[in-house]
C-alpha positions as CSV (number, residue, x, y, z in Angstrom):
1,X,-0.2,52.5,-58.9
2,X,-2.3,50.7,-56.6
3,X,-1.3,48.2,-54.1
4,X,-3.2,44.4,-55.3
5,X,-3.6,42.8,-52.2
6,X,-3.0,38.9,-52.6
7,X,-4.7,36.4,-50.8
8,X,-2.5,33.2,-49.5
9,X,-4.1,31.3,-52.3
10,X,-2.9,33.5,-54.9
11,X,0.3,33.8,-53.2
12,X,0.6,30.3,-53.0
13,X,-0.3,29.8,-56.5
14,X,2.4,32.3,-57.6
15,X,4.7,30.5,-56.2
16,X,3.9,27.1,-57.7
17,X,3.5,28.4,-61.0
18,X,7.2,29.8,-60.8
19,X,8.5,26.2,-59.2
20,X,6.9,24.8,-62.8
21,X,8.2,27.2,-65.1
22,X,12.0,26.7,-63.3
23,X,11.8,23.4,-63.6
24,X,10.6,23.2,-67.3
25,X,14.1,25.2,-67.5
26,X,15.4,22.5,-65.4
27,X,16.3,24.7,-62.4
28,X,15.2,23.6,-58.5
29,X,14.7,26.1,-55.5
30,X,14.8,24.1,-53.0
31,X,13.7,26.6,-50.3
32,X,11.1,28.5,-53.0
33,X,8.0,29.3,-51.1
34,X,5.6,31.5,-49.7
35,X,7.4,33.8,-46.9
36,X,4.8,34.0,-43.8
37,X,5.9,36.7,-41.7
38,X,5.2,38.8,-45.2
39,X,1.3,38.0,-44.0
40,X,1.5,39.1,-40.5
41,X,3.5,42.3,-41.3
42,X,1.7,45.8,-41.6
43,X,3.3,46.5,-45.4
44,X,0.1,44.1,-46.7
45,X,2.0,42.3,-49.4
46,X,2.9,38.8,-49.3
47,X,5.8,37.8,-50.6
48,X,7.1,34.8,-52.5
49,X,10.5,33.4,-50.9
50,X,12.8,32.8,-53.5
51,X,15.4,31.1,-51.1
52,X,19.1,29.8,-51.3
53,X,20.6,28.1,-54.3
54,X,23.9,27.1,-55.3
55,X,26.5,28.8,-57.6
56,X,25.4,26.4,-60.0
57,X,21.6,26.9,-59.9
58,X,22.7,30.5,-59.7
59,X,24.3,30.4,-63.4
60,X,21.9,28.3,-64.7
61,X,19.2,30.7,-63.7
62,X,20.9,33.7,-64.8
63,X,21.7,32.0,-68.4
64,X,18.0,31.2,-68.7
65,X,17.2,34.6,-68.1
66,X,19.1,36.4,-70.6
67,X,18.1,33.9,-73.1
68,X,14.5,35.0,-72.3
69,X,15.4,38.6,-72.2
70,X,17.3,38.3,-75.7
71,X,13.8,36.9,-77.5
């Protein structure tokens, strides 16, 4: 399978699009973003930080997805 390479833009708009669909679920990341050193590095794709939460945001996240993976 081939690698896609992402431009920051798409990156970006990855990552923005996943804030939104959390928060129609009513979960925050605060520290959700685009991870910059994943540009500089030689692997070639960017990655999308998905940063710390708490235990709570943790649960709620995790209920959401096995709700979603149960449809």
């Amino acid at each position: 399978m081939p690698i896609h390479h992402f431009t920051p833009d798409d990156v970006h708009d990855s990552a923005e699009e996943l804030r939104t669909a959390l928060k129609d679920n009513g979960i925050t990341l605060p520290s959700l973003g685009i991870d910059l050193p994943g540009f500089a590095g030689s692997y070639g794709v960017p990655l999308v930080a998905l940063g710390n939460c708490n235990a709570a945001t943790a649960r709620q996240l995790t209920e959401v997805l096995r709700k979603a993976a149960s449809r």
